[in-house]
C-alpha positions, 0 to 999 in steps of 0.5 A, a space after each residue: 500500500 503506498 503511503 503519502 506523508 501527511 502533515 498533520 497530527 497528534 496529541 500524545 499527552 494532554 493534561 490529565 486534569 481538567 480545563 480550568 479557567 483562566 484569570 485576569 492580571 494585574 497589569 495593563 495590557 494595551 492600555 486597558 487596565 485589568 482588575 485583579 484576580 479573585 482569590 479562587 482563580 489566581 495561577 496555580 502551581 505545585 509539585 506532586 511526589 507518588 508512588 507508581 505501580 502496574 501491572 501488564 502482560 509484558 512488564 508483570 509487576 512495575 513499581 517505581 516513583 513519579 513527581 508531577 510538577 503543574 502550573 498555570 499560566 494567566 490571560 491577558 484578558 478575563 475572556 480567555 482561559 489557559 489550561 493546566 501545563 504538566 511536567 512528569 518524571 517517572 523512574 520505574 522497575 518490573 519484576 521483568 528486569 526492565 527499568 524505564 526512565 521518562 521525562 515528559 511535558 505538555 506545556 500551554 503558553 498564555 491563552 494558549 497560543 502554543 502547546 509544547 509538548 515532548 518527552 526524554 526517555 531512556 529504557 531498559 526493555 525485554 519484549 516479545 516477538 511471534 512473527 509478522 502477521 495477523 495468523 502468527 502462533 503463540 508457540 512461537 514466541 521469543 524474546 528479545 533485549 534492547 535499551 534505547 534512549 529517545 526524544 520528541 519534541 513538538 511545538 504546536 500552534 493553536 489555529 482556532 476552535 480548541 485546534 493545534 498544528 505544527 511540527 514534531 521532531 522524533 529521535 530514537 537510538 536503540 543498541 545492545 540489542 540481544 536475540 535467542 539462538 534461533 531468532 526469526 528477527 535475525 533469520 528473516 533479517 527483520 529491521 530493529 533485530 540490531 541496533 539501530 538508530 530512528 529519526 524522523 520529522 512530521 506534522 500533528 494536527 489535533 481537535 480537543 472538544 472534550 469537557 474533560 482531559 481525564 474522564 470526558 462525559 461529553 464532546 470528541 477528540 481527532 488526532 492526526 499524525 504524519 511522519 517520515 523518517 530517514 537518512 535526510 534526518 541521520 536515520 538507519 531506517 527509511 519509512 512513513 508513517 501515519 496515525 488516525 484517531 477520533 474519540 467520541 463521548 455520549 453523557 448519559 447522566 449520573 456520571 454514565 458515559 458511553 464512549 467510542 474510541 477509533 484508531 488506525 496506524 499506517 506504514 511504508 518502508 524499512 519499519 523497525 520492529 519497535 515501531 511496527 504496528 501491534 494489536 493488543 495492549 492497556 488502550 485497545 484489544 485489552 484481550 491481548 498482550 500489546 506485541 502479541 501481533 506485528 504488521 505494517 498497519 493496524 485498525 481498530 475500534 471499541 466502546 466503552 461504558 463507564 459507570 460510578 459504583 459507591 464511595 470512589 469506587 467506579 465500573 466500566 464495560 468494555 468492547 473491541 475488535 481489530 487486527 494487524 494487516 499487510 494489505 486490506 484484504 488480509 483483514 478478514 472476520 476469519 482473522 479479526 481479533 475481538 477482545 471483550 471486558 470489564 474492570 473497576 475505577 478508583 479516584 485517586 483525584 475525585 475532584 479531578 476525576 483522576 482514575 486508577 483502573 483494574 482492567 480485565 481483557 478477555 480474547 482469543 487467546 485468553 485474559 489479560 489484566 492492567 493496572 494502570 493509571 488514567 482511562 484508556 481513552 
């Protein structure tokens, strides 16, 4: 299938707290004198030291800490609002022997004018592997070890209508890669089985017409992306790559939800298999482990319903189907993984509506379970 480079969009992190308003500043401001801000609406900022625990297919048991430092910048005018900037460290080990180290940010300028948005990462990683396609075994299945180090950096400009656009940087090195005897990365030759070094440059539009960043009720979310990487940029791979999703959220009342979420992923080129497309995971297909299935491009779709229970206690129901694919007919209902499920929510923010979530995945192949934090869309 041939891709064409898109320069669009992405929103990879936004706040996990919800829009606030914004206050006035004491100052003049084009010779318009601004009264004071209320009490209740001055700028906020703060740091928040936490413990970090998870569970997933891939990591098992992950445990580690986090600081998330906050701030808010003030309007020129009090017709205006700017929403929370975030910064978070996390530095994590599992019972894997993995160990992740990860700086990220998502900063709002005033009025939000501009969102900067990246990250800094080193990682220490085992990952799995089954082969290449939609119809691999789970007999198959090997390990591999790579660390890797990478940054992201975009700059994003509001163009209207709670809409960004703008460019985005993507670096990545990977190195002391190891393979088991026998491995189908080495003897297929497939790119990513050595070390290797991945840097590209694209574009990210998004749309945000959410009520909330951390447990919507109402409103959508569009994000595209599109990126090319290779030697222009200093990379050892050549490819494209282009990302679709839209979030939909329905408002039932008492805190009820009904939400949609869709996704596509698609590549062209000499992909690393770090950066191939998966099916399965925390987000989507939660029924499987998130590198149980590798190709080129994947699809997807799901609903999710989310109620309250008692006290901070929540629930959600959850549904999904989708599949990896080299060319369009490969997706077909004899191959399409289905992943079906349930779990519990607990606020640990309820005036935020901040949730952990136990999620329980059921597919094909068997359960998963997740712990993590936030909603999975």
């Amino acid at each position: 299938m041939r891709l064409y480079l898109y320069l669009s969009a992405l929103l990879l992190a936004l706040s996990v707290l919800n829009p606030l308003p914004v206050m006035a500043q004491e100052q003049t401001v084009e010779n318009k004198t601004i009264d004071p801000p209320k009490p209740e609406m001055r700028s906020v900022k703060g740091l928040i030291p936490a413990p970090v625990l998870y569970y997933t297919p891939d990591t098992r048991i992950g445990f580690g800490a986090s600081l998330l430092g906050y701030f808010r910048l003030r309007s020129y005018t009090d017709t205006t609002y700017t929403r929370l900037s975030l910064a978070r460290l996390v530095v994590d080990y599992t019972l894997n022997k993995q160990t992740d180290q990860w700086l990220s940010w998502n900063i709002f300028t005033r009025e939000e004018r501009l969102m900067l948005r990246g990250e800094l990462r080193h990682r220490i990683y085992t990952d799995r592997f089954y082969g290449i396609g939609n119809d691999t075994r789970k007999d198959d299945r090997e390990l591999y070890d790579y660390d890797m180090i990478s940054a992201k950096i975009a700059v994003l400009k509001n163009v209207g209508f709670r809409s960004f656009l703008g460019p985005d940087l993507q670096f990545t090195e990977y190195y002391d890669v190891e393979l088991e005897e026998g491995s189908q990365l080495l003897s297929q030759q497939i790119p990513g089985y050595k070390k290797g070094r991945n840097v590209g440059l694209g574009a990210i539009f998004l749309i945000d017409h959410r009520n909330s960043t951390s447990y919507p009720s109402k409103g959508f979310y569009l994000e595209l992306s599109g990126y090319h990487f290779g030697k222009t940029f200093g990379s050892d791979f050549r490819y494209n790559n282009l990302n679709f999703e839209f979030n939909r959220y329905y408002g039932l009342g008492n805190d009820r939800v009904l939400a949609t979420n869709t996704m596509l992923r698609l590549n062209e080129g000499n992909v690393p298999v770090q950066r191939l497309a998966t099916a399965g995971g925390d987000k989507l297909l939660r029924g499987y482990a998130r590198n149980r299935f590798h190709d080129d491009h994947f699809v997807g779709s799901q609903v999710e319903y989310r109620f309250p229970l008692f006290w901070r206690l929540g629930a959600a129901a959850f549904a999904g189907v989708g599949d990896v694919f080299d060319k369009p007919k490969d997706v077909n209902f004899s191959t399409l993984k289905y992943s079906v499920g349930t779990g519990l929510r607990y606020a640990i923010r309820p005036d935020q509506k901040l949730n952990s979530r136990l999620d329980v995945g059921y597919g094909k192949e068997g359960f998963n379970i997740y712990l993590m934090i936030g909603e999975a869309f």
